[in-house]
N, C-alpha and C positions, 0 to 999 in steps of 0.2 A: 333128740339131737336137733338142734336148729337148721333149718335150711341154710346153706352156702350163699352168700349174698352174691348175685350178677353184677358185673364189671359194669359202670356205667358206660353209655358209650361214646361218651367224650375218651375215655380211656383208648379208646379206637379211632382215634380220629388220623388222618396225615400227620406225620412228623420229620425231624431229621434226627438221624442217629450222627452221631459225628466220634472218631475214635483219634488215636494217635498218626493210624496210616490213611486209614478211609473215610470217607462221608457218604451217608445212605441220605441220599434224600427224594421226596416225592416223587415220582416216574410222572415226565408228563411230554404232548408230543414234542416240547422244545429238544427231547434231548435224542431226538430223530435224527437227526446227519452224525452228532458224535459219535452214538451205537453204530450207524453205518459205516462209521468209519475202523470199526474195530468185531464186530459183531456177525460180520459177511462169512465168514467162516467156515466150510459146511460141518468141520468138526465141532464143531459147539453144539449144534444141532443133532447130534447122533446119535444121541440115549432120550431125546426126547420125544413127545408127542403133537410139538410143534412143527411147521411147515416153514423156515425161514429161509429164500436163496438170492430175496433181492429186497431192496428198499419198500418195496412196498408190504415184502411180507413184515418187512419189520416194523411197518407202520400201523398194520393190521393187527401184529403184536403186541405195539404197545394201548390201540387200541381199544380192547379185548382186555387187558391190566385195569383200563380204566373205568369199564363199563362193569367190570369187579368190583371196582373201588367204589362206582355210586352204587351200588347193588348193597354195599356193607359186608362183602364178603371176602376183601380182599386188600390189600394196603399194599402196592408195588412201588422200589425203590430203585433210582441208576444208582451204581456204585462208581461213587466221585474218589480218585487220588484226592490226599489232603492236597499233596504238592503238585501243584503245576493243574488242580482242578482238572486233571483228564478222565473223561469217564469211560469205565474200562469192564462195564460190564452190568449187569443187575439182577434181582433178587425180589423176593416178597414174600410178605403175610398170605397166605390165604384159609382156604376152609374156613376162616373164622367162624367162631362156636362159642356167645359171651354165655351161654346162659349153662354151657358146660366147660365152661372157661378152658379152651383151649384153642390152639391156633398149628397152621402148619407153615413149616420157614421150608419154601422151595422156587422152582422157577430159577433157578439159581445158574447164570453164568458167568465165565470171566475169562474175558481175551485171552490167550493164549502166551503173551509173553509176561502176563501176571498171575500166572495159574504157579501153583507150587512156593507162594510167598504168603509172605502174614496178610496179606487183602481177605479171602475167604475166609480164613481163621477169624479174623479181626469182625465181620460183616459178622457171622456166625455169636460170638460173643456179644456186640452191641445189639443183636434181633432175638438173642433170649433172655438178656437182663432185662430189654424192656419189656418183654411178653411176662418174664415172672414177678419183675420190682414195678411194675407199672400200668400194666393191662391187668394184673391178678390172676395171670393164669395157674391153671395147675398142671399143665400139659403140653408140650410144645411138640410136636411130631412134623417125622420129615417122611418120605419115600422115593427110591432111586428103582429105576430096569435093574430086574436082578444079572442082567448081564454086565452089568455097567461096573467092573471090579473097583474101579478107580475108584469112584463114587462111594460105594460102601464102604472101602477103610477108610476114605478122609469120614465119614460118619461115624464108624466106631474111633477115630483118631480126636473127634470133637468133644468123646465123650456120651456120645448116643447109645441108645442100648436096641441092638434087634429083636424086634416083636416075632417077627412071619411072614412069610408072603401071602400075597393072595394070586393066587393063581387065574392065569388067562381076564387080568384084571383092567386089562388097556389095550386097545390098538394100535400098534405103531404105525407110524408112515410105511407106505407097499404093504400094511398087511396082516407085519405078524403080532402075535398075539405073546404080550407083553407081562409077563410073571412082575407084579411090581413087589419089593420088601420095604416092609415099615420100619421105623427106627423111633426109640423114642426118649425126651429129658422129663423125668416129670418135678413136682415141687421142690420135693424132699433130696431130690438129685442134682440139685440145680448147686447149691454152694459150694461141693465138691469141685462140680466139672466146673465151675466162673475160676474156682482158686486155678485149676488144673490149665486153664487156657489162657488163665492171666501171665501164670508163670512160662507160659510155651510162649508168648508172644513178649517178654522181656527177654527171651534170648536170640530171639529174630533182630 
């Protein structure tokens, strides 16, 4: 059997995804005061392993996306409104893994008065068409705090399939010890769930 030929890695370079509602594009620090203005939050921060409670942690955060991104291990996105260009949250590649061609779509937030609309569905769809029709993955994997209920049904809701946990696999802020579960789309999975999320987001 042939060897699996590696994504080149132009295939991984910065892009923009652009959809019917959202726009993913580059994370870079111009998009500092916007995030601040929507991103101050401390619920957004809850289920994570991030420290965000003021501008500068969120400057720290996105610096740390970008030191990812020259590293080659990471491709972080603001999530742009088409309308009215407001940015309402963001997103990214990371783990990148060309040479076992897989990627994980997480880091994943969004303001609050756009949470429970086609934005994350939308983000979600245009970050695994291009990881499978574009990057040549075979594998797209995500991971949420197994407390975080919300989080794991919009993952089984996208079409993701639960792997396992791994136990006492993160530290959270103050402490505690964070059961994280995987989720995952892989090749062969993929044309189902694009029909399955095409059709949820035409009735949005």
């Amino acid at each position: 059997m042939a060897t699996p030929e590696i994504p080149s890695a132009d295939r991984f370079q910065p892009v923009v995804l652009e959809g019917r509602v959202v726009r993913l594009e580059p994370l870079t620090i111009h998009h500092h005061g916007a995030l601040c203005e929507v991103g101050l939050d401390p619920e957004l921060w809850r289920w994570t392993t991030s420290v965000v409670h003021s501008a500068s942690d969120l400057r720290a955060y996105i610096e740390a996306a970008r030191r990812g991104e020259a590293a080659g291990s990471a491709l972080p996105f603001a999530t742009v409104l088409r309308e009215g260009a407001r940015v309402v949250g963001s997103t990214r590649f990371g783990n990148i893994d060309r040479e076992n061609r897989r990627v994980e779509i997480g880091w994943t937030w969004v303001a609050r008065p756009w949470q429970r609309t086609a934005v994350n569905t939308e983000a979600k769809l245009l970050m695994m068409e291009h990881a499978f029709e574009r990057m040549g993955c075979v594998r797209v994997e995500f991971k949420t705090d197994s407390l975080n209920e919300r989080s794991r049904a919009a993952l089984l809701g996208i079409g993701a399939r639960e792997e396992g946990t791994l136990r006492n696999h993160m530290i959270a802020p103050g402490g505690r010890l964070r059961h994280s579960v995987y989720y995952s789309v892989i090749d062969s999975e993929w044309p189902a769930v694009k029909r399955a999320l095409e059709s949820r987001l035409a009735r949005v």
